[in-house]
C-alpha positions as CSV (number, residue, x, y, z in Angstrom):
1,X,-149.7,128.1,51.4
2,X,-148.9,131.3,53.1
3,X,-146.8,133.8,51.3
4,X,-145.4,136.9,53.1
5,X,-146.1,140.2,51.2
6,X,-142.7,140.5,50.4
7,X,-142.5,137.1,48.7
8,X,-145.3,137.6,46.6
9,X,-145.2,140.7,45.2
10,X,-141.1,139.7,44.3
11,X,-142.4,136.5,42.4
12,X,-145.2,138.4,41.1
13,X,-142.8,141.0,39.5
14,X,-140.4,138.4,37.6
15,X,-143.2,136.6,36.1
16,X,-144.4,139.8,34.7
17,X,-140.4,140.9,34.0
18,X,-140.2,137.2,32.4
19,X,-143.8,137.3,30.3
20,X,-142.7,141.2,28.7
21,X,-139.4,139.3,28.0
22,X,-141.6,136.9,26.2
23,X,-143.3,139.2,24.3
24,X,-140.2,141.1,22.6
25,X,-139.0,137.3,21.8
26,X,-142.3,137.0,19.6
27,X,-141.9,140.9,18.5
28,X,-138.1,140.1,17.4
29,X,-139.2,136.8,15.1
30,X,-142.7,137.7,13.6
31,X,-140.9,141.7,12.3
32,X,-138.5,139.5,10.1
33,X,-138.8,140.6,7.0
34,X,-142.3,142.6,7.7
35,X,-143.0,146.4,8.5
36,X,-146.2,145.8,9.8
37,X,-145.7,146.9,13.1
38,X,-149.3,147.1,14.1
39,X,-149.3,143.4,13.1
40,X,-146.6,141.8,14.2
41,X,-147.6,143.4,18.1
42,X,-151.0,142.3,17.8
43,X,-150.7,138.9,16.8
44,X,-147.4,138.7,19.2
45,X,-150.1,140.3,22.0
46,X,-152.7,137.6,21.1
47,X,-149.5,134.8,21.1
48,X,-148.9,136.0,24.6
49,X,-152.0,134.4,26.7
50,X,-151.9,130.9,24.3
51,X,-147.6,130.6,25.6
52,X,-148.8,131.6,29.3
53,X,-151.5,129.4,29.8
54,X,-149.2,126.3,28.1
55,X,-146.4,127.1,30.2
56,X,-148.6,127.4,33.6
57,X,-150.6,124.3,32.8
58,X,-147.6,122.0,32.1
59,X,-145.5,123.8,35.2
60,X,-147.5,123.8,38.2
61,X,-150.0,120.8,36.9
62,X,-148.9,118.2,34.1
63,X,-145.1,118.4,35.8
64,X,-146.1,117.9,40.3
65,X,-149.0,115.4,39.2
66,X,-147.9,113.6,36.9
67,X,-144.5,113.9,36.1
68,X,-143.1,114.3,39.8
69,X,-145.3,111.9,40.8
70,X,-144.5,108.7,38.4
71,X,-147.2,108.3,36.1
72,X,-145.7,108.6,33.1
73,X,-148.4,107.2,30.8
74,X,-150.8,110.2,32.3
75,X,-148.2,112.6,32.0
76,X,-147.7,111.6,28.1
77,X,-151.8,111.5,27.7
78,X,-152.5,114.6,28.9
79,X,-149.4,116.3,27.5
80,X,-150.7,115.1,23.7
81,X,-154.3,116.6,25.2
82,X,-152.1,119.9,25.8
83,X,-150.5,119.9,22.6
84,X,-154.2,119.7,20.8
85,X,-156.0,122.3,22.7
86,X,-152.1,124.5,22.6
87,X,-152.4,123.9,18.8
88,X,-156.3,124.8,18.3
89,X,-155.5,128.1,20.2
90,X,-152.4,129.3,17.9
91,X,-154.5,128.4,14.9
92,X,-157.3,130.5,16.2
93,X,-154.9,134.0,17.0
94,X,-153.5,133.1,13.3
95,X,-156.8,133.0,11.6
96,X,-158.4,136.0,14.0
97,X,-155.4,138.4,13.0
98,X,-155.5,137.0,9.0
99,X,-159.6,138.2,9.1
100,X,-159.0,141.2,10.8
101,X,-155.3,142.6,11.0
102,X,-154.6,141.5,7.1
103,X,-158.3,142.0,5.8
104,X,-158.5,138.2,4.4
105,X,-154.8,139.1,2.5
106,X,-152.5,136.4,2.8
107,X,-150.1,138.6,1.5
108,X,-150.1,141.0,4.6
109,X,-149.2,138.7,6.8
110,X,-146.0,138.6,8.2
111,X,-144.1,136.0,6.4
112,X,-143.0,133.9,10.2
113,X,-147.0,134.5,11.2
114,X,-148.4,132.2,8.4
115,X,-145.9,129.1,9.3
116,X,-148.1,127.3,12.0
117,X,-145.4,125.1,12.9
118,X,-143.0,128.0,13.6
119,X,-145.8,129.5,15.7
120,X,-146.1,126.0,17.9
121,X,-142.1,125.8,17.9
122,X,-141.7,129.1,18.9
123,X,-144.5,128.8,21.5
124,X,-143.1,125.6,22.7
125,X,-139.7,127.2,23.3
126,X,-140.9,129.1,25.6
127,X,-142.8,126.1,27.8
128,X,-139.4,124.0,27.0
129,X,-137.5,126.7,28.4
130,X,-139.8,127.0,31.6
131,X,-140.3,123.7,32.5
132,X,-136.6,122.3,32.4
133,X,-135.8,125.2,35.1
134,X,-138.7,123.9,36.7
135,X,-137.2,120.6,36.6
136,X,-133.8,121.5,37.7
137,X,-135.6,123.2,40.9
138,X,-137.7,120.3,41.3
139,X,-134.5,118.1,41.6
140,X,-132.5,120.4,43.2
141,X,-135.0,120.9,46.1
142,X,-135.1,117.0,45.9
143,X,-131.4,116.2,46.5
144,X,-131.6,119.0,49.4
145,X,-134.6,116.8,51.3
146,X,-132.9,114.1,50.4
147,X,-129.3,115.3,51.9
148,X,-131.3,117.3,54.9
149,X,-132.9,113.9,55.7
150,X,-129.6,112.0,55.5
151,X,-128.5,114.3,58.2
152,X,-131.0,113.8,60.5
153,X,-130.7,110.2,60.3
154,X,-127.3,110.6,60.9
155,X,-128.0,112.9,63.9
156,X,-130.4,110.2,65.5
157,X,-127.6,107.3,65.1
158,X,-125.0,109.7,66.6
159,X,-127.3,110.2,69.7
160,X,-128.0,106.6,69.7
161,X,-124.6,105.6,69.1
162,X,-123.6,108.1,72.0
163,X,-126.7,107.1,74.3
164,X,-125.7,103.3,73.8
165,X,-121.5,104.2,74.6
166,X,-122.8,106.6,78.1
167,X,-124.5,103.7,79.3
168,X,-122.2,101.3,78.8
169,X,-120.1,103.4,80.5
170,X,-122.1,103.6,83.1
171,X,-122.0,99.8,83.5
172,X,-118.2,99.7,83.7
173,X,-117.8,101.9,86.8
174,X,-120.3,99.4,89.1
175,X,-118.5,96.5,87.7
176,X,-115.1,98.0,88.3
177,X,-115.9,99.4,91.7
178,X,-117.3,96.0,93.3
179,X,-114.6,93.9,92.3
180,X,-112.2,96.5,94.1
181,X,-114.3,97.1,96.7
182,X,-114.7,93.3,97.6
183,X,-110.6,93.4,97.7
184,X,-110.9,96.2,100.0
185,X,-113.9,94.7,102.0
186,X,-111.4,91.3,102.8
187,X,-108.0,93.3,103.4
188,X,-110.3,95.3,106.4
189,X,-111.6,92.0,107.6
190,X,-107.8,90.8,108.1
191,X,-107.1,94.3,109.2
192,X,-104.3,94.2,107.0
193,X,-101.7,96.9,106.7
194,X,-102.1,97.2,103.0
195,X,-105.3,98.3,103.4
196,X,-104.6,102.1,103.4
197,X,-102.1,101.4,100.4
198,X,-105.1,100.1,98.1
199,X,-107.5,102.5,98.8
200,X,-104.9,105.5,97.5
201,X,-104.6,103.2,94.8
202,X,-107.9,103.0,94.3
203,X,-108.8,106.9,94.8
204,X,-106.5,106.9,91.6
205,X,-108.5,104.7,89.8
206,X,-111.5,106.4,90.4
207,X,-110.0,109.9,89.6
208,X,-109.4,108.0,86.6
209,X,-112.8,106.6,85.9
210,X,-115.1,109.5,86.7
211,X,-113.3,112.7,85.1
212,X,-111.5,110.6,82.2
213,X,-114.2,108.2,81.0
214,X,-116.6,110.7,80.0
215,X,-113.8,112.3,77.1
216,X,-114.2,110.4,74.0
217,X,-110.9,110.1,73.9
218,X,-107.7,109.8,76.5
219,X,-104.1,109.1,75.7
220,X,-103.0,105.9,75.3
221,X,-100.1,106.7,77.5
222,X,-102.8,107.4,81.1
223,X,-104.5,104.4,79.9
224,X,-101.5,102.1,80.5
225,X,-100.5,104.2,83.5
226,X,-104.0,103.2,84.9
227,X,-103.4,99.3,83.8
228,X,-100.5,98.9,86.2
229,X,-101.8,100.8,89.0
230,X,-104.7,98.2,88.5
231,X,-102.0,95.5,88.8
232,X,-100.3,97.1,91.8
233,X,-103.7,96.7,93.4
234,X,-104.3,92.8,92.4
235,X,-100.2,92.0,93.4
236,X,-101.0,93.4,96.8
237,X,-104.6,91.3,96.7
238,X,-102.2,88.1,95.4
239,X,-99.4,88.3,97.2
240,X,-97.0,85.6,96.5
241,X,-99.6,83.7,94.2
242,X,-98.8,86.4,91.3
243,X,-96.9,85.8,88.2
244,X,-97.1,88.9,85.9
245,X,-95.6,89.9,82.9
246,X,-96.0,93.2,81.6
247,X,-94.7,94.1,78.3
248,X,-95.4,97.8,76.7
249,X,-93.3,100.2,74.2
250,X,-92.8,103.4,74.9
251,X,-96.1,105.4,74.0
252,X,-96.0,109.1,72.8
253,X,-98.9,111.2,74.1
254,X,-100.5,111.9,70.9
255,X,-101.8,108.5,70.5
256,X,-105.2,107.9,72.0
257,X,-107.8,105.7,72.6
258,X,-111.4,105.3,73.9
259,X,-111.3,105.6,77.8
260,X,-111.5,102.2,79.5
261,X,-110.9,100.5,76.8
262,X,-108.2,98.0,78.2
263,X,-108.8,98.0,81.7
264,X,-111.9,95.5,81.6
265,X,-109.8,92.8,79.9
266,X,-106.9,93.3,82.3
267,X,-110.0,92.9,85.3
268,X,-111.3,89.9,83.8
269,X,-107.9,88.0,83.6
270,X,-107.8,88.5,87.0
271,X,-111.2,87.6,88.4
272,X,-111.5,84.5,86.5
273,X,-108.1,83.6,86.5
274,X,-107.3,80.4,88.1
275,X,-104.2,79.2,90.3
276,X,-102.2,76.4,88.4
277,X,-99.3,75.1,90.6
278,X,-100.1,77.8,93.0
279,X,-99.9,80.8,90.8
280,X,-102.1,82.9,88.4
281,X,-99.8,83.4,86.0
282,X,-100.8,86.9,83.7
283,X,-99.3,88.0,80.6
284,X,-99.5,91.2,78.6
285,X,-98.3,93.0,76.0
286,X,-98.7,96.3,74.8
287,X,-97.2,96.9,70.8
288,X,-97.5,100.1,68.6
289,X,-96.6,99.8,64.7
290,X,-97.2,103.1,62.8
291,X,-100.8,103.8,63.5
292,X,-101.5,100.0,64.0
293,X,-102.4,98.9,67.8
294,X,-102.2,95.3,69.3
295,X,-102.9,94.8,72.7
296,X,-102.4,90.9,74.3
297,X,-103.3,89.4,77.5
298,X,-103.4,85.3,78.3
299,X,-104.3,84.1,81.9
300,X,-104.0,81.1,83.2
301,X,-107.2,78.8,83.3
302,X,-108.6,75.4,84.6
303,X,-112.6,75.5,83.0
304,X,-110.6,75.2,78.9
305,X,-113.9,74.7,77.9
306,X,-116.7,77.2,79.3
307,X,-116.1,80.1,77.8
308,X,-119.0,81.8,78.1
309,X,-119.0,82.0,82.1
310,X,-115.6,83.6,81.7
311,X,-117.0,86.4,79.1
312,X,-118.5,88.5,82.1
313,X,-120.1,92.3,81.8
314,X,-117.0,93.9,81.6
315,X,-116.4,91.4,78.1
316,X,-119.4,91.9,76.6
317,X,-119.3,95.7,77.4
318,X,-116.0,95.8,75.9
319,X,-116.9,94.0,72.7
320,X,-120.4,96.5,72.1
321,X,-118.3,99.3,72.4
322,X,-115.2,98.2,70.1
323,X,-118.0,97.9,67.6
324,X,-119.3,101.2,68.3
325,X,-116.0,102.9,67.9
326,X,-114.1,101.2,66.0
327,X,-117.0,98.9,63.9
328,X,-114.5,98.9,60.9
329,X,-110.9,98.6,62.0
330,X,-110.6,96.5,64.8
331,X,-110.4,92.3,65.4
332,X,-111.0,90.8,69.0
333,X,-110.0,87.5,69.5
334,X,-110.6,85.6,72.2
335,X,-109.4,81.6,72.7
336,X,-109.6,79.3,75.9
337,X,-107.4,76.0,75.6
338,X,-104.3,74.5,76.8
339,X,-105.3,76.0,80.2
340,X,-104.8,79.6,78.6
341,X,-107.4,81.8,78.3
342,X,-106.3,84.3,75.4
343,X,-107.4,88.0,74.3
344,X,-105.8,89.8,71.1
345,X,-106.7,92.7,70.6
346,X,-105.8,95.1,67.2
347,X,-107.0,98.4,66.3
348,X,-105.5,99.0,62.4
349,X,-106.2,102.9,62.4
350,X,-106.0,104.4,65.9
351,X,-107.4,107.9,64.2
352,X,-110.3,106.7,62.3
């Protein structure tokens, strides 16, 4: 690993800050009760290297490789190997400073220096102390990965999810534009005078779809506008053959929606419609309760019983992005009997 200078020589100064700490710890217990100063920092002194070595051995290799890593029954083996050769090492500073400090004199030994299990607690306190901060950095830097790598999981489905919504997108403009075109294309055949009516009709539609679509959001209010100028465009394509019904409350301009959310059902209803006693009859309503959204539409219908080649692109578009925007608040039903071919719509939380 690759340290600045900067770095080091900062962590290099609080271990030695921390160890000196350590070392007036020891100095503070083993002068209870003793006046042997020479002593009690000598045999604190000789303390010193046995509580270092402990602590960096159980800190930077019994806790990342065994420890961090699972194997518990290692981790408990070579922690009782620790203990042993921790334990041989104290015994060794205590009899080194009783030969030479005391002069084989029991007696002039500090009274804490003689208690070996003191000693080991003492020393142990120290590696306790050490290696739950070590712990708590350990987990600490563990919950950050953790959250950093929820985050870029979440980043990739957000792209996706955005990837996945621009291309449907990107669908619903070619479907859209050759169904209106084909109108267009047999009005200028019959040279028609409403031709030039349903192309301004169309150039705001298209206004519509290519600056609007690409806003995550548009009010609900433009997106009915846009429905029946749609409908203006299939009553001049109709003619007399045209039954509609079009039902809406009034829509504040706060309230929004995905773009082009309803116009592909209201497209569908017309192009596979079908004539009964010599009218496609079209029904829809619009309804707002609190923050509650229900949107209904019912065509007429001979084929009551091929759904499927009614559900076009513009359907399944439609249904792919409802579960990308509103996966958890929304129900599509769709039903095709009685010569009715039915779509209800409800979105329960328009802000979520």
């Amino acid at each position: 690993m690759n340290f600045s200078p900067i770095s080091t020589s900062k962590f290099i100064a609080l271990h030695i800050l921390f160890w000196v700490g350590v070392w007036f710890f020891f100095l503070y217990f083993f002068s209870y009760n003793s006046n042997d100063t020479i002593f009690v920092v000598w045999f604190s002194s000789f303390l010193l290297p046995v509580a270092m070595f402990t602590t960096y051995f159980v800190v930077y290799f019994l806790l990342p490789k065994y420890l961090f890593s699972k194997k518990y029954k290692l981790f408990i083996l070579y922690s009782i190997y620790t203990l042993i050769i921790s334990s041989y090492l104290i015994i060794i500073s205590m009899f080194g400073c009783f030969i030479f400090l005391s002069k084989l004199k029991i007696a002039n030994m500090p009274l804490m220096s003689r208690n070996f299990w003191f000693v080991l607690i003492l020393v142990y306190l120290v590696v306790g102390l050490v290696s739950f901060v070590s712990l708590l950095n350990h987990n600490f830097k563990t919950i950050s990965k953790n959250k950093e790598l929820q985050n870029k999981i979440l980043e990739t489905q957000l792209q996706i999810k955005n990837q996945e919504l621009h291309y449907l997108k990107k669908q619903i403009h070619p479907h859209f534009l050759f169904n209106t075109l084909n109108t267009i294309y047999g009005f200028a055949l019959k040279q028609s005078k409403d031709t030039p009516e349903i192309i301004l009709k169309l150039s705001n539609l298209l206004d519509y779809i290519l600056y609007q679509v690409n806003k995550p959001k548009v009010s609900l209010k433009e997106e009915v506008l846009h429905i029946k100028e749609y409908i203006e465009l299939e009553k001049i394509r109709f003619q007399d053959t045209l039954n509609i019904s079009f039902k809406s409350e009034a829509i504040s301009e706060e309230i929004e929606v995905a773009p082009m959310l309803l116009i592909p059902f209201v497209e569908n209803a017309f192009k596979h419609g079908s004539l009964i006693d010599g009218f496609l009859t079209v029904e829809i309503v619009i309804s707002l309760y609190e923050n509650q959204f229900e949107f209904s539409i019912k065509n007429t219908n001979l084929d009551s019983d091929e759904v499927q080649n009614i559900e076009g692109i513009g359907l399944e578009n439609i249904k792919k992005r409802l579960n990308l925007l509103y996966k958890d608040n929304h129900q599509l039903q769709i039903e095709n009997h009685d010569n009715w071919f039915r779509i209800n719509l409800k979105i329960t939380n328009l802000t979520a």
